[in-house]
N, C-alpha and C positions, 0 to 999 in steps of 0.2 A: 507486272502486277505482283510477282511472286515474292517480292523483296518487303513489299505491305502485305499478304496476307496475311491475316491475323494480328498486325501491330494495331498497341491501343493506342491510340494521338490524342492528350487532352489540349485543347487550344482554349483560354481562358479571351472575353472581349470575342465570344463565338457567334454573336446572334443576328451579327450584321457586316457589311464592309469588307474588309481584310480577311476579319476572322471567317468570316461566313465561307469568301472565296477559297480559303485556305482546306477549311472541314468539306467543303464539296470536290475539290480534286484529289485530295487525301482518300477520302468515300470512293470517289470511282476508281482510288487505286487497288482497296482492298483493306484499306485502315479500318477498325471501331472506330470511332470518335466520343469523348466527350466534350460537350461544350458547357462551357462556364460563362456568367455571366451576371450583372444585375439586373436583367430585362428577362426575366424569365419563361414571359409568352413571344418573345423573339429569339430565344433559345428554339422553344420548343417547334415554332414557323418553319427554323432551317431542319431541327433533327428530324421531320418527320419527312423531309425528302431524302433520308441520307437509308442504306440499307441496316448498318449497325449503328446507332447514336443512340447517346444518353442527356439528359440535358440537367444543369444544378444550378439555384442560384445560388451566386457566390458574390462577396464583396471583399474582390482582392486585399482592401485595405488590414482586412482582418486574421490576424491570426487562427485563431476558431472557423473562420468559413474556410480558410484554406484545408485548415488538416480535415477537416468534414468535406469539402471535395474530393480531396485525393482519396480520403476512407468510401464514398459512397460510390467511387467512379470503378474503382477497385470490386468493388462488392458486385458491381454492375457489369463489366467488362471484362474485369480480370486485373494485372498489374500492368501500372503504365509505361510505355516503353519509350516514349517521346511527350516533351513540355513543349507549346509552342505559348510562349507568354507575348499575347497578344493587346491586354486589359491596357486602356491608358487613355490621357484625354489632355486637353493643353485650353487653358483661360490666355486671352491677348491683353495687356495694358504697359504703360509706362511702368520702368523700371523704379521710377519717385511715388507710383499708387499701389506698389504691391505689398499687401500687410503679410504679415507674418505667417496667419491661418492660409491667408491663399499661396504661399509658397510650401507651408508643411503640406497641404492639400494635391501640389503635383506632385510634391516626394513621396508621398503614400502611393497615389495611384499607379504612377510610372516608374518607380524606382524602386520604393518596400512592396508592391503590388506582385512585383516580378521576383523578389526574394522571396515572399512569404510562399509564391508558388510552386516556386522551383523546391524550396526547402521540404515541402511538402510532402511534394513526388519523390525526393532524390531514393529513399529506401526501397521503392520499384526501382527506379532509375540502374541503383547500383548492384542489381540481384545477380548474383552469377558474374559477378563483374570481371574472373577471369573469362568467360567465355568468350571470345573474342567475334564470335557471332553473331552476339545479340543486338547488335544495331541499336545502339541508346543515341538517341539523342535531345538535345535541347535548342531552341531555337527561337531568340528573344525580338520579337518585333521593335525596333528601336525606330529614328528615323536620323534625315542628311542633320537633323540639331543634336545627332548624336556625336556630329564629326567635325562641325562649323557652329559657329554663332550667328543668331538670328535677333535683331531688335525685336523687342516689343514682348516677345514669349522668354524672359531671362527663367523664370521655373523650371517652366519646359527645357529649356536646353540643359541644364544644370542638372534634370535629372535623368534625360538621356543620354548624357555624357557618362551619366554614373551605371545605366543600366551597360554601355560599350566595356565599360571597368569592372562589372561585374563577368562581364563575358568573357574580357579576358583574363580573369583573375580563375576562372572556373575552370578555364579549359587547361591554362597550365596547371589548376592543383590537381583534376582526372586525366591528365594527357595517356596514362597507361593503364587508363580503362577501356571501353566498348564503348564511350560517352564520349559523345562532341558537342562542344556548345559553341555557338556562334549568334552575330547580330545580322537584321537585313534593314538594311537603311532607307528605306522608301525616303521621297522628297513628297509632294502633295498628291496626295491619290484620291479619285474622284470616289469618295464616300458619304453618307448622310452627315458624318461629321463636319465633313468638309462644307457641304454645304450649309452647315449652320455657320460658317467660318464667314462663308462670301456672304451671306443675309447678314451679319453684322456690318460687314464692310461697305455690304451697301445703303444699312440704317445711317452710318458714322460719318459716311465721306459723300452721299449723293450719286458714289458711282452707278453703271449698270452692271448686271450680271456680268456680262462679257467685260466689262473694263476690272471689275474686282477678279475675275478669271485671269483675265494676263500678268494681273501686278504679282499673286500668287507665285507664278510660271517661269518669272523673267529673267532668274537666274539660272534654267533649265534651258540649256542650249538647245534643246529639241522645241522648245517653246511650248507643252501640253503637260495635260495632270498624267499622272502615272493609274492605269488600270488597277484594280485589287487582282485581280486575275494572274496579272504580271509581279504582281509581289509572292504569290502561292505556288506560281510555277518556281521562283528560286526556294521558296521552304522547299518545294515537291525534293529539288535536287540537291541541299544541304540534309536531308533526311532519309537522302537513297546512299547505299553501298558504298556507292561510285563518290561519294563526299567522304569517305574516311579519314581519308590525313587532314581533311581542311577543317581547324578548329581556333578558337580566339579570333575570328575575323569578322569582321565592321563591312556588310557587304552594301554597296549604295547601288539601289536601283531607283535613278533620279536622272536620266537622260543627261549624264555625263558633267549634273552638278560638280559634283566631288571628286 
């Protein structure tokens, strides 16, 4: 616990899912947390079980809610010592029906979402930046269409690809900072998101629950969705001590997809 005492974690996409499971094992390590988000009363649902949380609403897309995050979270907690850019979302259609608005639309969320945040934070990020103590880190939730190509979500992949590039672009230009930045690649993780995923699938095609569940899955040698739980356990350990040297890395936690 003593490696989180006192570090503040802002995790943007905090109110639910990923992010949720992320800010509650972070919390019982000893982290503040702030959480970010556009669901503001789902911010505030997770922060009031956590012992230190702050909650903001924020829309990543925006340059103004970012730096009024990182300004209010600051105000509120102190300066932030670790980004987990979690905010992101993916629409499914034919690559011939995607207009132009719904493609700038996943690069905002997923790709400028995660720059405007980072960007944001970086002047906590980089405070004392010789101190080789400080434990900075960043930590971008991407996923396996950050690594591979998927029909049907060509945005989405396109701008998870770009969030992996921004990863590693970051971490060689701080490598001889106290700041490491890396990706973790989930493949389908059982989320509310997710589930809106399968209720399309089963408006579109007739399937059932369970048949829209395995077509998800099929590529996953283990053949099941991935936990949120199981994705915050590798934040918990890209965010500990013991992660220092590993930085620029694309981590897939997808049961052996990638």
């Amino acid at each position: 616990m003593a490696a989180y005492t006192d570090k503040h974690v802002l995790i943007t996409g905090g109110g639910s899912g990923i992010g949720a499971a992320i800010a509650r094992l972070l919390a019982k390590e000893g982290a503040r947390i702030t959480l970010a988000g556009r669901r503001l009363d789902a911010l505030q649902a997770v922060a009031v079980t956590l012992p230190h949380a702050f909650s903001c609403h924020t829309d990543v897309t925006r340059e103004d809610d970012c730096l009024r995050l990182a300004a209010r979270a600051r105000e509120a907690l102190g300066p932030v010592d670790m980004v987990i850019a979690n905010a992101g979302g993916a629409d499914s259609q034919p690559f011939n029906r995607v207009s132009a608005a719904s493609w700038q639309a996943a690069i905002d969320v997923n790709l400028t979402g995660t720059f405007l945040t980072i960007r944001a934070c970086l002047p906590d990020l980089l405070r004392n930046e010789a101190d080789n103590s400080g434990l900075r880190r960043i930590v971008c939730i991407a996923s396996t269409a950050g690594v591979k190509g998927y029909a049907y979500v060509v945005p989405y992949v396109a701008a998870k690809h770009g969030v992996v590039g921004l990863v590693r672009a970051l971490a060689a230009e701080y490598a001889r900072t106290p700041l490491t930045v890396n990706a973790v690649c989930p493949g389908y993780v059982a989320t509310p998101l997710l589930e809106k995923t399968i209720a399309n699938i089963i408006a579109k095609t007739g399937r059932t629950a369970e048949q829209a569940t395995l077509e998800l899955v099929k590529n996953n040698p283990q053949q099941r969705l991935i936990e949120p739980d199981e994705i915050a356990a590798a934040v918990l350990w890209l965010c500990s001590p013991a992660a220092r040297s590993v930085t620029g890395q694309a981590i897939a936690v997808a049961g052996g997809e990638t």
